[in-house]
TIDREN-707293 format. One record per residue (C-alpha): residue in three letters; y, x, z. Coordinates in steps of 0.5 Angstrom, whole numbers, padded with zeros to 4 digits, always signed. Example, Ala and Ser with C-alpha at 12.3 -4.5 7.8 and 13.67 -1.06 7.14 Angstrom:
<atoms>
ala-0009+0025+0016 ser-0002+0027+0014 
</atoms>
This chain:
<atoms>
unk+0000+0000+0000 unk+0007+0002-0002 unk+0011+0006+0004 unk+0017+0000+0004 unk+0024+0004+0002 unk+0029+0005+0008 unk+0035+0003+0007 unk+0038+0010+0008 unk+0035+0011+0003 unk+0035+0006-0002 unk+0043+0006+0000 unk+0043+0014-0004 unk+0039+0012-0009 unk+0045+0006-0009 unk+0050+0012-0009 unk+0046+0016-0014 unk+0046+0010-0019 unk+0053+0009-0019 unk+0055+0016-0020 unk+0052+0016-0025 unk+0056+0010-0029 unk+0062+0013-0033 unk+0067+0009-0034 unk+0072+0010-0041 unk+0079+0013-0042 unk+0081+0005-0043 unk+0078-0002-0043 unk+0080-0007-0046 unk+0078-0013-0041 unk+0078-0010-0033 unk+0075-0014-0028 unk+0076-0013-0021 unk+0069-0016-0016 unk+0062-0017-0020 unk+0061-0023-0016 unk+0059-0030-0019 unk+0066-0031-0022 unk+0067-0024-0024 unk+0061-0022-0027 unk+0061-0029-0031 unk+0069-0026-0033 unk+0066-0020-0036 unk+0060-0023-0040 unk+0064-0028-0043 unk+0070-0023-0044 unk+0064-0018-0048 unk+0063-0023-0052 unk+0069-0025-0054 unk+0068-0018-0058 unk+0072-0013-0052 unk+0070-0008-0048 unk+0069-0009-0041 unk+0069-0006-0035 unk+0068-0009-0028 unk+0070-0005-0022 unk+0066-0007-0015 unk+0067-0005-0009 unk+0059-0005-0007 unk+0054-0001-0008 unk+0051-0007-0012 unk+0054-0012-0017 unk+0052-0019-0016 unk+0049-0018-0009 unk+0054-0024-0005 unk+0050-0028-0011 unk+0043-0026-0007 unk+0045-0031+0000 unk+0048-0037-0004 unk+0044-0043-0002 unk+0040-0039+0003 unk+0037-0035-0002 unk+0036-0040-0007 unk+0043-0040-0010 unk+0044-0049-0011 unk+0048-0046-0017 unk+0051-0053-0019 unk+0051-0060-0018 unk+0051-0067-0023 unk+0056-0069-0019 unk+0061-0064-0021 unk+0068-0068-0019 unk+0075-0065-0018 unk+0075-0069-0012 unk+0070-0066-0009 unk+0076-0059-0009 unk+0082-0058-0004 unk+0087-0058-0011 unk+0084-0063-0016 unk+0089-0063-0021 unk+0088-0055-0022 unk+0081-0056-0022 unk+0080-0061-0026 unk+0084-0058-0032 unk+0082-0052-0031 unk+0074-0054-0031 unk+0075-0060-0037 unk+0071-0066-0039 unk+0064-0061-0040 unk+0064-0058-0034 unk+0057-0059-0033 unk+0055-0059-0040 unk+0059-0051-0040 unk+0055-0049-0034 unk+0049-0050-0036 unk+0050-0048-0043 unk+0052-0041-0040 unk+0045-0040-0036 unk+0041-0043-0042 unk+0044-0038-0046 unk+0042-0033-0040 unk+0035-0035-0041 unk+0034-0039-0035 unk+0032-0046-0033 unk+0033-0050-0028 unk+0030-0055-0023 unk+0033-0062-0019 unk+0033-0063-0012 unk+0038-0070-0010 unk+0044-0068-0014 unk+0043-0060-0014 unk+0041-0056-0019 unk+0038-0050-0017 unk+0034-0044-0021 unk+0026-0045-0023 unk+0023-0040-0019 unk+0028-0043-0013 unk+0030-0035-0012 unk+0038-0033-0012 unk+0035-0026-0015 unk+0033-0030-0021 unk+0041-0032-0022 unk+0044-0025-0021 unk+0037-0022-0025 unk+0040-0026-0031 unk+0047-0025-0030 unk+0046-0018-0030 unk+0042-0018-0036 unk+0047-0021-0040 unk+0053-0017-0038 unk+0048-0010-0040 unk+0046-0014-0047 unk+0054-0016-0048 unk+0055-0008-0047 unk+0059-0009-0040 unk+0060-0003-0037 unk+0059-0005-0029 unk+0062+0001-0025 unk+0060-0001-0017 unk+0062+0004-0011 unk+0069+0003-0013 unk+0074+0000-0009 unk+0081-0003-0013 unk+0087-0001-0009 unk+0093-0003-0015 unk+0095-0005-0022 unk+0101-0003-0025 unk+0104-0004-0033 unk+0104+0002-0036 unk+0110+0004-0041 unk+0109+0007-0046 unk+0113+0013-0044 unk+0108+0012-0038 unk+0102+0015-0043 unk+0099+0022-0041 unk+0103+0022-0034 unk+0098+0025-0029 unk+0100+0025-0021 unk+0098+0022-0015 unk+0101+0016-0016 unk+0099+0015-0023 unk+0093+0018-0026 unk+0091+0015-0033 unk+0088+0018-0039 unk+0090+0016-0046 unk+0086+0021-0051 unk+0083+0016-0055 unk+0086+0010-0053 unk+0088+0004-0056 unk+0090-0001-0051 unk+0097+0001-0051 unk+0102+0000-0047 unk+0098-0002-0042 unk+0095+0001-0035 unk+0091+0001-0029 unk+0092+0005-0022 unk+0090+0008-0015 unk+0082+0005-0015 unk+0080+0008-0009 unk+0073+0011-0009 unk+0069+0018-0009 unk+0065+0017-0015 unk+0064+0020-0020 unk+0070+0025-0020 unk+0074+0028-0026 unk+0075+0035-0028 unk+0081+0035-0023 unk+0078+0032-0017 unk+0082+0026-0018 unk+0079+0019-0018 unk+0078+0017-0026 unk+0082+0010-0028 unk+0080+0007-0034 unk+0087+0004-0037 unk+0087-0004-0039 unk+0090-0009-0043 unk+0089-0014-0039 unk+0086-0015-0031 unk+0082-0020-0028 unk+0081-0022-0021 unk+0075-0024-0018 unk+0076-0021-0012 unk+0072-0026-0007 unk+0075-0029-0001 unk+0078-0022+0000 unk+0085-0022-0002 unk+0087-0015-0005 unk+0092-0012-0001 unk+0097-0010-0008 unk+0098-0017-0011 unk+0104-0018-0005 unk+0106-0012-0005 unk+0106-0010-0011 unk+0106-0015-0016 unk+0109-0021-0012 unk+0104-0025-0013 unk+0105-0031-0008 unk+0099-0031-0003 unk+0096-0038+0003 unk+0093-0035+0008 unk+0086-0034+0008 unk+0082-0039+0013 unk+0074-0039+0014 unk+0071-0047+0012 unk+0065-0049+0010 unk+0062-0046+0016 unk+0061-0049+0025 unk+0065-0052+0028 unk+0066-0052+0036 unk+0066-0058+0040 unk+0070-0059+0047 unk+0065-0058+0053 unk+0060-0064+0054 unk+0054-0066+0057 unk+0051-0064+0049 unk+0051-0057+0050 unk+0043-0059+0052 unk+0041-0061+0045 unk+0042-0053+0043 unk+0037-0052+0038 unk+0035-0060+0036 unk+0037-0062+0029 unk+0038-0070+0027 unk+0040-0074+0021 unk+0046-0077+0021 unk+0053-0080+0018 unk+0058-0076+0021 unk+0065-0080+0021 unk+0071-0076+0022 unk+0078-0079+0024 unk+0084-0075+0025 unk+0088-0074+0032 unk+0093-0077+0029 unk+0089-0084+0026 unk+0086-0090+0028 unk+0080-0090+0023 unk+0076-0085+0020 unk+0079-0081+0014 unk+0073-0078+0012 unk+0065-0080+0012 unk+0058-0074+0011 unk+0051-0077+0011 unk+0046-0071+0012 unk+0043-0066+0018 unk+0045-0064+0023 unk+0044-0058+0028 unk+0046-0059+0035 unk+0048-0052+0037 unk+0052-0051+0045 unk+0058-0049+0042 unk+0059-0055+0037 unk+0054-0057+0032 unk+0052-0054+0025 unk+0049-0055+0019 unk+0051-0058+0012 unk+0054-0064+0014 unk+0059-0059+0019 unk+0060-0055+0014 unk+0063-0060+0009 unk+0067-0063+0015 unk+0070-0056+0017 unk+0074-0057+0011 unk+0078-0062+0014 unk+0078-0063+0021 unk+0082-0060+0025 unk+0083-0058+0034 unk+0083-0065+0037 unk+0080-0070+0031 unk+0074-0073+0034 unk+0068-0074+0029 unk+0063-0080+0031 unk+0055-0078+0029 unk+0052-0085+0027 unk+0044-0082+0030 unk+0041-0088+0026 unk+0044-0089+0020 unk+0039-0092+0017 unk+0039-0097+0023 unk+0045-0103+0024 unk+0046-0104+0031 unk+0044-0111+0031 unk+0037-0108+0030 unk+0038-0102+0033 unk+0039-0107+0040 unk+0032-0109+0038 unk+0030-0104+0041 unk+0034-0102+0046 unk+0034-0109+0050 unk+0031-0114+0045 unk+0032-0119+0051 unk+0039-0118+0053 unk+0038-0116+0060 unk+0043-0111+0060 unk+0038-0104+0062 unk+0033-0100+0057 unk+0026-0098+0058 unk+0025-0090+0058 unk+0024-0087+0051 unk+0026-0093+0048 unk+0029-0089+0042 unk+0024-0085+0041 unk+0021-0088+0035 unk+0027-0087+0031 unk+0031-0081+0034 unk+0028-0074+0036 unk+0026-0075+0044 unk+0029-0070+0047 unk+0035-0073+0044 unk+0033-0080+0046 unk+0032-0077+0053 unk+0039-0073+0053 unk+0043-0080+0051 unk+0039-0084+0056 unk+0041-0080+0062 unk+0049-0081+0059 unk+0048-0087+0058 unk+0046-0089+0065 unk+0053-0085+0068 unk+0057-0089+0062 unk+0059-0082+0060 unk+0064-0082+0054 unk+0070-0077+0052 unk+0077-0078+0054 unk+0079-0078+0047 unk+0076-0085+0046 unk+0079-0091+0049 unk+0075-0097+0047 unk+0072-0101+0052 unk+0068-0098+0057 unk+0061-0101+0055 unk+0059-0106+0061 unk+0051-0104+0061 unk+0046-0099+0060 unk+0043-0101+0054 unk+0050-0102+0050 unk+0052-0096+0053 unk+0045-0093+0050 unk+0047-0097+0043 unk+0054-0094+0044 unk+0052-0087+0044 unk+0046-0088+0039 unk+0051-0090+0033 unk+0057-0087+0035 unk+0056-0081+0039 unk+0063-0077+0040 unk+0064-0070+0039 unk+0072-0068+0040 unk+0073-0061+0035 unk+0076-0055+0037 unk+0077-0051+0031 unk+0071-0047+0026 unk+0065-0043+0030 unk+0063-0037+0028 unk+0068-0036+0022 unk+0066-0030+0021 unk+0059-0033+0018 unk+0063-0038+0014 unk+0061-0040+0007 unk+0067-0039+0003 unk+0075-0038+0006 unk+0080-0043+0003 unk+0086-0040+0001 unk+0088-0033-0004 unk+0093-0033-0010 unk+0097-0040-0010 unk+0094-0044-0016 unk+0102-0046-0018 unk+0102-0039-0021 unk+0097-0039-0026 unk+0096-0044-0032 unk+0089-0048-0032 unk+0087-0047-0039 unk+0088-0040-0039 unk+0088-0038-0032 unk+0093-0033-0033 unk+0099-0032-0029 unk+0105-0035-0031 unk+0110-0029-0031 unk+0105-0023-0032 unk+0100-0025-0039 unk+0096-0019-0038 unk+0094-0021-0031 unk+0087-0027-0030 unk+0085-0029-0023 unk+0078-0034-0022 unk+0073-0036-0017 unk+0075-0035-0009 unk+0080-0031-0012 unk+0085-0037-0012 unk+0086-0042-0007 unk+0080-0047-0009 unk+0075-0049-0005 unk+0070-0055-0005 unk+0064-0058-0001 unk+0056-0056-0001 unk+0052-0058-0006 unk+0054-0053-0011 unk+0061-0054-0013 unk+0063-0048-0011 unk+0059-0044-0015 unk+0061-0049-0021 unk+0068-0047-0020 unk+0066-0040-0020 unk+0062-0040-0026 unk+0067-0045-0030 unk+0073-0042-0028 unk+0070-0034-0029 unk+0069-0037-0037 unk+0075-0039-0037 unk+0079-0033-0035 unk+0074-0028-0038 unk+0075-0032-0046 unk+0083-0032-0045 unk+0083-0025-0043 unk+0080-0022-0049 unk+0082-0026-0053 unk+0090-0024-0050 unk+0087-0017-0050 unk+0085-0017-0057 unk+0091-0020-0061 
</atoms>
């Protein structure tokens, strides 16, 4: 049996590999991130006929691909709808009426098929290293020269007065060159180096952006770019202490309803699993609502949504008598939650943001907390392990049929590198996908005119 590879090891043989990639003395098409949106660019940017190089800060590209889905990558959805995103005008012209058809036609023409589970559409073989080996296979075919180990610090124009200046702060080779007048520069990284000891920069006509839910930090700096403030969604969300923290660990299926401090009524609705952690809940349905709630909104889990109350009552106290028999719920919910839920009911617990009438008996306190148990939001959980940031480049900069900032035309931003983010299911890949086509063509098609 094969010694298995160390990751010490495996990350110098990562290292030798990038050394070994040689990047031009100038590109048509510079891309920034081999993610899912930055790959997507550089293929169809390739495709279009430019030459394209893609700068990657991993040792790796396409490695964020392998933990979408938890390894499965859900690389779309059927359902695709603007209205699932945070900007639904933008996303919707940028993405057309073909969204759907687009994506797929791009990973059908990847050689690659898929399957359907509810809504979702996840690759055949249910493994994200199939999107990623598919993509990266396509970008090589494309001529795609993929450049990892490389971390982009700024971009400049270069002038054409510019061309051949060689110092610490710019550092650009124009032998050979035809994408006058244009440039790059300051790429930090050791590998490979020139005869001077110097970073080698290849110079570009146009930059793309797709630099993940990371912001560089040039784009303010040096471009002017307008920036929201990065934020972790799709990800936990903390709960005010209550007596829950014991179902740590328990899962339910519910319907999750969100009203806001503010309101009455609930603004928003999510049906799926839930994960009872003891610092608030997790899973999809929290994911989705961590787009939208905020520090004292109240979310109401209904544990038998399948269930009305009238026939849930049934259950709970079928002859009105006011009490429940023990274990009552526990056909219909998970036990050791049923039994949590019996022990709040019996002392009328509820939280204090809720200001209905305090039930008057056991049982329609049991029914209560059944169908609305209530959750009062701290703010998100584990930020650090959330799915996607919402924020990144403002959207009003750049036009949505191209992608393209609206004062600098050789300057292409898709992906998470704007500010869009969307709900689970797939949408966010689809964005990333869609909109690194959209930035990838326009790009070399501007590059090349």
């Amino acid at each position: 049996m094969a010694k298995r590879e160390s990751r010490a090891a495996q990350r110098e043989r990562l290292l030798r590999a990038a050394a070994a990639v040689e990047t031009p003395s100038d590109c048509d098409v510079m891309v920034i991130g081999g993610g899912a949106s930055g790959l997507t660019a550089a293929i169809c940017a390739a495709e279009e006929g430019a030459s394209v190089v893609v700068l990657e800060r991993d040792l790796e590209c396409g490695r964020s691909i392998l933990a979408t889905g938890n390894g499965r990558c859900n690389f779309a959805n059927v359902h695709l709808d603007p209205r699932r995103y945070n900007d639904p005008a933008f996303v919707g012209a940028a993405c057309g009426t073909r969204w759907l058809d687009d994506v797929l036609g791009f990973f059908r023409d990847c050689n690659m098929r898929w399957i359907l589970e509810d809504d979702r559409l996840y690759p055949m073989s249910r493994q994200a290293t199939s999107v990623r080996n598919v993509l990266l296979a396509r970008a090589r075919r494309a001529g795609v020269i993929m450049a990892p180990a490389r971390e982009f610090q700024g971009a400049i124009w270069i002038k054409p007065e510019w061309l051949g200046k060689i110092d610490d702060a710019v550092h650009y080779r124009p032998e050979n060159s035809t994408t006058q007048p244009a440039g790059m520069a300051e790429v930090a990284h050791t590998l490979p180096l020139d005869e001077s000891g110097l970073p080698y920069l290849p110079g570009a006509r146009a930059v793309v952006l797709a630099s993940g839910g990371e912001t560089l930090p040039f784009v303010a700096s040096e471009l002017g770019l307008s920036l929201v403030e990065r934020r972790p969604v799709l990800c936990p969300l903390a709960c005010e202490d209550s007596p829950l923290s014991a179902l740590d660990g328990r899962r339910a299926h519910v319907l999750a309803r969100l009203t806001k401090a503010e309101s009455l009524f609930p603004s928003y609705q999510e049906r799926g699993e839930v994960l009872f952690r003891s610092y608030g809940i997790s899973g999809i349905v929290s994911f989705d609502l961590s787009r939208r709630a905020e520090a004292g909104d109240l979310i109401e889990l209904d544990l038998v949504p399948d269930l009305n109350e009238s026939q849930l009552r049934q259950l709970v106290d079928p002859f009105a008598s006011g009490s429940f028999e023990p274990g009552c719920l526990d056909g219909v919910i998970d036990p050791s939650i049923a039994e949590q839920l019996e022990l709040l009911a019996k002392q009328r617990w509820c939280v204090a943001w809720d200001e209905r009438k305090e039930p008057q008996s056991a049982s329609e306190a049991l029914l209560a907390l059944a169908k609305r148990l209530p959750l009062v939001v701290k703010g998100p959980a584990e930020p650090e392990k959330a799915q996607v940031t919402r924020g990144g480049l403002a959207t009003g900069q750049f036009d949505p049929e191209t992608l393209a900032h609206r004062e600098l035309p050789w300057l292409y931003a898709c992906g998470e590198a704007l500010d869009v983010d969307a709900d689970c299911g797939g949408f966010n890949l689809a964005w990333a996908w869609k909109s690194g086509m959209v930035a990838g063509t326009a790009a070399a098609r501007w590059a090349l005119s």
